[in-house]
C-alpha positions in Angstrom: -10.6 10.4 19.5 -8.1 7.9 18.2 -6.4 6.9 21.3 -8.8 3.8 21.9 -8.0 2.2 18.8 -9.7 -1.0 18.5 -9.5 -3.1 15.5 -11.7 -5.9 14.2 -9.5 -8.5 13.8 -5.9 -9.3 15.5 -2.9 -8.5 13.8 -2.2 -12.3 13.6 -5.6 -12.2 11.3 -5.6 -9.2 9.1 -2.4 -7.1 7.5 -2.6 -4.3 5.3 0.4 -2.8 3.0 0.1 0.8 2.1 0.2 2.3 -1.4 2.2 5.4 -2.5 -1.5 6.6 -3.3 -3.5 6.3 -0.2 -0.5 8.4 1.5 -0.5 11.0 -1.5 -4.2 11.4 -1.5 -4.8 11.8 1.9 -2.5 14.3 2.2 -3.2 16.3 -0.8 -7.2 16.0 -1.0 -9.0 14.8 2.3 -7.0 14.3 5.5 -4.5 17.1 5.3 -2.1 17.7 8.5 -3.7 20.8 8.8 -7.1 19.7 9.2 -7.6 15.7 10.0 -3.9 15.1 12.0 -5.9 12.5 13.6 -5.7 10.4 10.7 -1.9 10.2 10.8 -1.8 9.4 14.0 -4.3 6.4 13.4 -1.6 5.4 10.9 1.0 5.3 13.6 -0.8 3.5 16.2 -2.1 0.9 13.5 1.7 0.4 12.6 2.6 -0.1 16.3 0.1 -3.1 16.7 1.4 -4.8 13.2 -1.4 -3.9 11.1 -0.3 -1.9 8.7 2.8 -0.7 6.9 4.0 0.3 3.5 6.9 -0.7 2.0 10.8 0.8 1.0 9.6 1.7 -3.0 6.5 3.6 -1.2 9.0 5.5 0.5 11.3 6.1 -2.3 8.1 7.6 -4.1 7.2 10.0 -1.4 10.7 10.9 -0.5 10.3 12.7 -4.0 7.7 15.1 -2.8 10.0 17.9 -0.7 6.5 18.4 1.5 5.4 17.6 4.7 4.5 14.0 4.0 8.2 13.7 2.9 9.0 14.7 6.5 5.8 12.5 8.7 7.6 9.9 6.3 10.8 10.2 7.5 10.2 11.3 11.0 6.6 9.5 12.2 6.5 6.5 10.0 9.9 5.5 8.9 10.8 2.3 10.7 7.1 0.6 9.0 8.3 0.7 5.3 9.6 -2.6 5.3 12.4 -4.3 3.3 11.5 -5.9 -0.3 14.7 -7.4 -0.7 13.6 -10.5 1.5 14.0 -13.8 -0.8 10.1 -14.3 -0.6 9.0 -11.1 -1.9 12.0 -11.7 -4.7 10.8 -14.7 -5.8 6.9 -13.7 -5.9 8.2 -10.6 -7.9 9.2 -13.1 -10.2 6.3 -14.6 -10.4 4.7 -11.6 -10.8 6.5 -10.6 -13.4 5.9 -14.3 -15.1 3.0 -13.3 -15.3 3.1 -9.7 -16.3 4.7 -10.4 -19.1 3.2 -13.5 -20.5 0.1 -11.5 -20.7 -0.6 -11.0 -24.1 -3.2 -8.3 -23.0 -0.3 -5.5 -21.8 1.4 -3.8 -24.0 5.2 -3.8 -23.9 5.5 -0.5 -22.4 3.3 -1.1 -19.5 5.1 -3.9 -18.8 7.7 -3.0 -18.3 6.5 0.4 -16.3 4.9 -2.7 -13.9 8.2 -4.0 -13.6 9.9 -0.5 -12.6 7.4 0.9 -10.4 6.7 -0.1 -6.7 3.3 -1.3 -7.3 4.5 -4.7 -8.5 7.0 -4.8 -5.6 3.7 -3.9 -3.6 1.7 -7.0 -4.8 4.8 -9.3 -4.3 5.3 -8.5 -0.9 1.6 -8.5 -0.1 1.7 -11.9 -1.9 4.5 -13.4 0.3 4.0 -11.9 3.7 0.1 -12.5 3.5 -1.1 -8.7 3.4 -4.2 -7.1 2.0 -3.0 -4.2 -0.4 -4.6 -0.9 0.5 -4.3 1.4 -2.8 -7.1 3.4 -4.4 -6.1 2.2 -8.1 -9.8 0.1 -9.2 -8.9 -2.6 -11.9 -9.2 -1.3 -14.9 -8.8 -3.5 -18.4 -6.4 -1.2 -20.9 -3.6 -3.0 -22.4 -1.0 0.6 -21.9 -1.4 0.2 -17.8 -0.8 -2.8 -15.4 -3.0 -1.5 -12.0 -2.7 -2.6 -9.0 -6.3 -4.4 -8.3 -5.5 -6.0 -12.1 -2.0 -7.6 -10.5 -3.3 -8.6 -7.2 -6.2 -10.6 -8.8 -3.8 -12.3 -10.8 -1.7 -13.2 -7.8 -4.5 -14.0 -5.6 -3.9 -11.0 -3.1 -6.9 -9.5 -1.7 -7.0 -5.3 -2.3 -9.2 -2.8 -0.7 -9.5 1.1 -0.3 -8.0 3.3 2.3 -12.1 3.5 3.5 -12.9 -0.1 3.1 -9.5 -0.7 5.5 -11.0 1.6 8.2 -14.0 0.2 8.2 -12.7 -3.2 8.4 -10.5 -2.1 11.2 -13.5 -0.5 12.7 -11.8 2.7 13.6 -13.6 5.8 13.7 -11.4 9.3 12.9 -11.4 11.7 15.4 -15.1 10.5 16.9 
């Protein structure tokens, strides 16, 4: 099962940040408490060794839900949503947002939503701790939304899918 977890890289090599979305997803469409708890778990042990983690905003989002992932949250993975209020992950939000919205490409409205959401805090602390961004946003090229994948190329963070991170990780769910 998932207690030999063994990634493919050392922590020191490889990071990944979690998205709202790959939290939200998995628990509403295919890894539901109820039926792959192993995948949870994973979560948890990954966190322990320093490979993944989430950030406070994430939280904030699923705090919202009144469900069960409000409570794994709050009672499983709680102390691996780390701080954005760090001076580093400040100043690449600002460059973030420098670049957000000098892009003549966005509409007004979008960004600002980038600027209010916790997907640019998400790409800003990637960007200044050195972490892959796990979310399951593909880039996308409408002016009324800034995605994820669209913000990280701009930035030079690296983004991958909650699938591509498992593989990479080499960890196999409930085998």
């Amino acid at each position: 099962m998932d207690q030999s977890i063994q990634p493919a890289q050392s922590p020191q090599t490889i990071r990944f940040v979690l998205d709202a979305n790959v939290f939200i997803h998995a628990h509403r469409i295919y890894y539901a408490f109820d039926l792959v708890p192993c995948f949870w778990r994973v979560l948890v042990e990954l966190a322990k060794k320093g490979l993944v983690a989430s950030i406070d905003r994430v939280k904030d989002e699923l705090l919202k839900g009144k469900d069960a992932l409000e409570e794994w949250a709050i009672s499983e993975f709680d102390q691996w949503f780390l701080t954005t209020t760090t001076p580093e992950v400040v100043d690449s939000f600002g460059q973030l947002m420098e670049w957000a919205f000098g892009n003549p490409h966005y509409e007004d409205v979008a960004k600002n939503q980038f600027a209010d959401v916790a997907d640019s805090w998400l790409v800003a602390f990637a960007k200044a701790h050195h972490y892959v961004v796990v979310t399951l946003e593909t880039p996308k090229n409408s002016p009324k939304k800034i995605d994820i994948p669209n913000a990280c190329n701009a930035m030079g963070v690296q983004y991958m899918n909650t699938f591509e991170m498992l593989r990479k990780l080499n960890i196999k769910l409930c085998a």
